[in-house]
C-alpha positions in Angstrom: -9.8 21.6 -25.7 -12.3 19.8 -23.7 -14.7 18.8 -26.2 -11.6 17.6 -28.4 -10.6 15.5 -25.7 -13.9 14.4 -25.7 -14.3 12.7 -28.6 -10.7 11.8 -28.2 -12.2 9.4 -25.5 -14.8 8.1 -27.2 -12.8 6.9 -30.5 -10.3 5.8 -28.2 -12.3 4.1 -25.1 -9.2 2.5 -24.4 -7.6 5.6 -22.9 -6.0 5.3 -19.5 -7.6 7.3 -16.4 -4.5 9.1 -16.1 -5.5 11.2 -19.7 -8.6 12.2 -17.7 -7.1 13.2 -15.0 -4.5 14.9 -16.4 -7.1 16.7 -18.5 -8.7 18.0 -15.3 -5.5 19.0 -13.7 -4.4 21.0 -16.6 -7.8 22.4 -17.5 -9.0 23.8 -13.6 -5.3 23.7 -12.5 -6.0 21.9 -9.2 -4.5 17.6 -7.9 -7.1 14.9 -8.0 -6.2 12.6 -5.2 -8.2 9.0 -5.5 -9.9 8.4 -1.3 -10.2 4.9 -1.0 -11.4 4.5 2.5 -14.3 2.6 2.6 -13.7 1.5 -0.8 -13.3 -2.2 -2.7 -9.6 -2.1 -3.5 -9.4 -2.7 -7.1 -8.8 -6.2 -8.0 -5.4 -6.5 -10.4 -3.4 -9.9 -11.7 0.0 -8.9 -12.3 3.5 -11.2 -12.1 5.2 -11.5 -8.6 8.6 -12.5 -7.8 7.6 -14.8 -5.0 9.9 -15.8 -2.2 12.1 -18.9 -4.1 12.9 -16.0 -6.9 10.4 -18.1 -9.0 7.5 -16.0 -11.0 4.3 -16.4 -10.3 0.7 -14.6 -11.6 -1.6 -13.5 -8.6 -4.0 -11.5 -8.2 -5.8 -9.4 -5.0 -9.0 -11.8 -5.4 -6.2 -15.1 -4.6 -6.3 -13.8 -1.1 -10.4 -13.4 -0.6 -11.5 -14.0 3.0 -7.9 -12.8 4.6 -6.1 -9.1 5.1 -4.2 -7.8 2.7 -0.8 -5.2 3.8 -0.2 -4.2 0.4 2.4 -1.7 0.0 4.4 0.4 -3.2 7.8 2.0 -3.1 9.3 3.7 -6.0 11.6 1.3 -7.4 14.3 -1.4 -7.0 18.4 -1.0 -6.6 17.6 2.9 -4.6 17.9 4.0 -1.3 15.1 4.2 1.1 13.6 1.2 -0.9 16.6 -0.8 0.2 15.9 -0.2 4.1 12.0 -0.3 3.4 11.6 -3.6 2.1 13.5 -5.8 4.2 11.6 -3.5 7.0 8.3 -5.2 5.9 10.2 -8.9 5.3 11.3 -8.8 9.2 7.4 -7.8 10.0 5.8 -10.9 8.1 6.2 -13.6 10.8 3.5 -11.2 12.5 1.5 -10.6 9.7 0.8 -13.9 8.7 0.7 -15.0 12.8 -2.3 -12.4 12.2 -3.5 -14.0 9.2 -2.7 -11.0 6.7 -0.8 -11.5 3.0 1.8 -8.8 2.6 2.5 -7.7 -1.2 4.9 -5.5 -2.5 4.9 -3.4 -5.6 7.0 -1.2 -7.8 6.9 -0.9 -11.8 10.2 -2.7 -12.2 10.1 -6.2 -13.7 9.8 -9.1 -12.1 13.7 -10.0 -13.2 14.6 -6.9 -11.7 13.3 -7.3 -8.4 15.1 -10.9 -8.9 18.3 -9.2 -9.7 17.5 -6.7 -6.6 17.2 -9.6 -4.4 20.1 -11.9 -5.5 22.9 -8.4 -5.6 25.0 -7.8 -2.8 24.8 -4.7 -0.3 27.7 -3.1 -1.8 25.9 -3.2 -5.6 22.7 -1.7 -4.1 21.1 -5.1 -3.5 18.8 -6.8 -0.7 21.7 -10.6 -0.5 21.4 -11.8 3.0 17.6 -11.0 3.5 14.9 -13.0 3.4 12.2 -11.4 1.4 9.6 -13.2 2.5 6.7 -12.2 0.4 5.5 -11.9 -3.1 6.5 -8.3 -5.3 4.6 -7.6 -7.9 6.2 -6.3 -11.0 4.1 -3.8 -12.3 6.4 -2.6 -15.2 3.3 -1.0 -16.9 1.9 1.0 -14.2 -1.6 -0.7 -13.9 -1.3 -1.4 -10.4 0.1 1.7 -9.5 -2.7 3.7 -11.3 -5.6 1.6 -10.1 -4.5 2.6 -6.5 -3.7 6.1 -8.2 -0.2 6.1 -6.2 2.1 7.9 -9.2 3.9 10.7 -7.9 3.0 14.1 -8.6 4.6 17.7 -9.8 8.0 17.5 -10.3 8.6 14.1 -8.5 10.2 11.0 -10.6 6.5 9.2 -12.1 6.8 6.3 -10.1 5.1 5.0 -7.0 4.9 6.9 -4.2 5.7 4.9 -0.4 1.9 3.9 -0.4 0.3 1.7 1.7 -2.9 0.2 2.0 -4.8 -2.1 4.5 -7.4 -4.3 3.0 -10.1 -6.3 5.4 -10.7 -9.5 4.4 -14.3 -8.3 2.3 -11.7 -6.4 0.2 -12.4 -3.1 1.6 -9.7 -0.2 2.2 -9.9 0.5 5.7 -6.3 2.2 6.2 -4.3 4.0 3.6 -0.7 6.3 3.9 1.1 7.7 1.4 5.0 9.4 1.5 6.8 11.1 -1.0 10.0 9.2 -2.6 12.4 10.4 0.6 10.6 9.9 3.3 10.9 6.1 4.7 7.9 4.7 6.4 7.3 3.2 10.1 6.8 -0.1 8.9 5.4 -1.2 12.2 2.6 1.4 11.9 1.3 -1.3 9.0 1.5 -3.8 11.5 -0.2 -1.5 14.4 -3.2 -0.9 11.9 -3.8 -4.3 11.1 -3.9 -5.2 15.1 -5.9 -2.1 15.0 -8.2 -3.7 12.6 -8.3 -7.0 13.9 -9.0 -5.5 17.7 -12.4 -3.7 16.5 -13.9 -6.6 14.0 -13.3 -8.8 17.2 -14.5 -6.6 19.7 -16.9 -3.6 18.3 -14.5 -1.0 20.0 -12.8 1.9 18.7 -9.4 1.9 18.8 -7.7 5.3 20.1 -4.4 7.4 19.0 -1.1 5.3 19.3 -3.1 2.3 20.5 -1.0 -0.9 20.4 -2.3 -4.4 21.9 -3.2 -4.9 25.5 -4.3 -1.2 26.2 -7.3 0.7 26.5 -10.0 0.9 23.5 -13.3 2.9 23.6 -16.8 2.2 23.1 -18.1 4.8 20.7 -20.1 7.1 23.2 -19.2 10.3 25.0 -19.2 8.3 28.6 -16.4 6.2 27.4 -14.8 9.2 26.1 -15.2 11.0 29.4 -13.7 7.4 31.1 -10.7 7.0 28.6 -9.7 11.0 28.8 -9.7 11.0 32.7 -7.7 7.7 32.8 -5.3 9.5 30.1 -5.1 13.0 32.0 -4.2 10.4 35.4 -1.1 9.2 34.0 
């Protein structure tokens, strides 16, 4: 089977990853799960429904030299999607205040996400809100497999609730994933890119539920000892 597939992959360079992968998974029977901490996101150009409901091409290198919140969700006109993305809309003033882009991204079309945005509440659709921010329309999965966020097992193959925080070098430096029903914090995006922004400015480490204006660390056991003591006091 293997060596099939192998020369499967050379006649055919054009392949996807996701053969590979699922090669792998079928052959030893185990998940491959992409770690892209530390990592140059993968650069993509895909169509966005932007803000005015116009369409636009962008891709991740447009934004070069600024954070990128760049976020998936499994698909327009469903549930948890519908409280999701207005979630990250009402965040942007902050993020760009911070100097971030926020993107959004499912594989519907871009006209979907227009219909999506123009349908009332009672038809399923996002009338009323201001989304804010560009959503990609990944309708061929490119996007979603370069940040290898397609659902597993016996879940729909869509996105998963992924999100990713890019540092203005285009490195991952924060990334969180949730299956299809479980609805994200969508001010933990914002927490992490303060997060972010605290240490490049300051050379600290920034400690567990940390949010602007308390304590940080300096990276050696004495400031450990300090910020545990002032922690046990309270």
């Amino acid at each position: 089977f293997l060596l099939r597939t192998h020369f499967s992959f050379i006649a055919y360079p054009m392949l996807s990853k996701t053969l590979l992968r699922n090669v792998v998974r079928r052959t030893f029977g185990r998940q491959i799960r992409t770690n892209m901490i530390g990592a140059k996101a993968p650069d993509f150009a895909a169509s966005a429904c932007m803000p005015d409901n116009t369409f636009k091409d962008i891709s991740l290198s447009d934004f070069k030299g600024k954070p990128v919140v760049l976020y998936f969700y499994p698909a327009d006109f469903t549930f948890v999607c519908s409280s999701e993305v207005p979630g990250y809309s009402k965040l942007n003033p902050e993020f760009e205040k911070a100097g971030a882009q926020l993107i959004g991204v499912s594989m519907d079309t871009v006209h979907v996400h227009k219909a999506w945005k123009n349908a009332s509440s009672e038809l399923g659709g996002l009338n009323g809100f201001d989304i804010n921010h560009p959503i990609i329309g990944d309708h061929e999965g490119k996007v979603s497999e370069a940040f290898d966020v397609i659902m597993n097992g016996d879940l729909d193959k869509l996105p998963c609730r992924a999100v990713f925080l890019i540092d203005k070098d285009g490195t991952v430096m924060a990334e969180h994933r949730n299956a299809a029903p479980l609805g994200r914090n969508t001010n933990e995006a914002l927490r992490m890119l303060q997060a972010l922004q605290e240490h490049e400015g300051t050379g600290k480490v920034i400690p567990a539920d940390w949010t602007p204006g308390a304590d940080t660390m300096d990276a050696t056991t004495e400031s450990v000892d300090e910020y545990l003591k002032k922690l046990q006091s309270k």
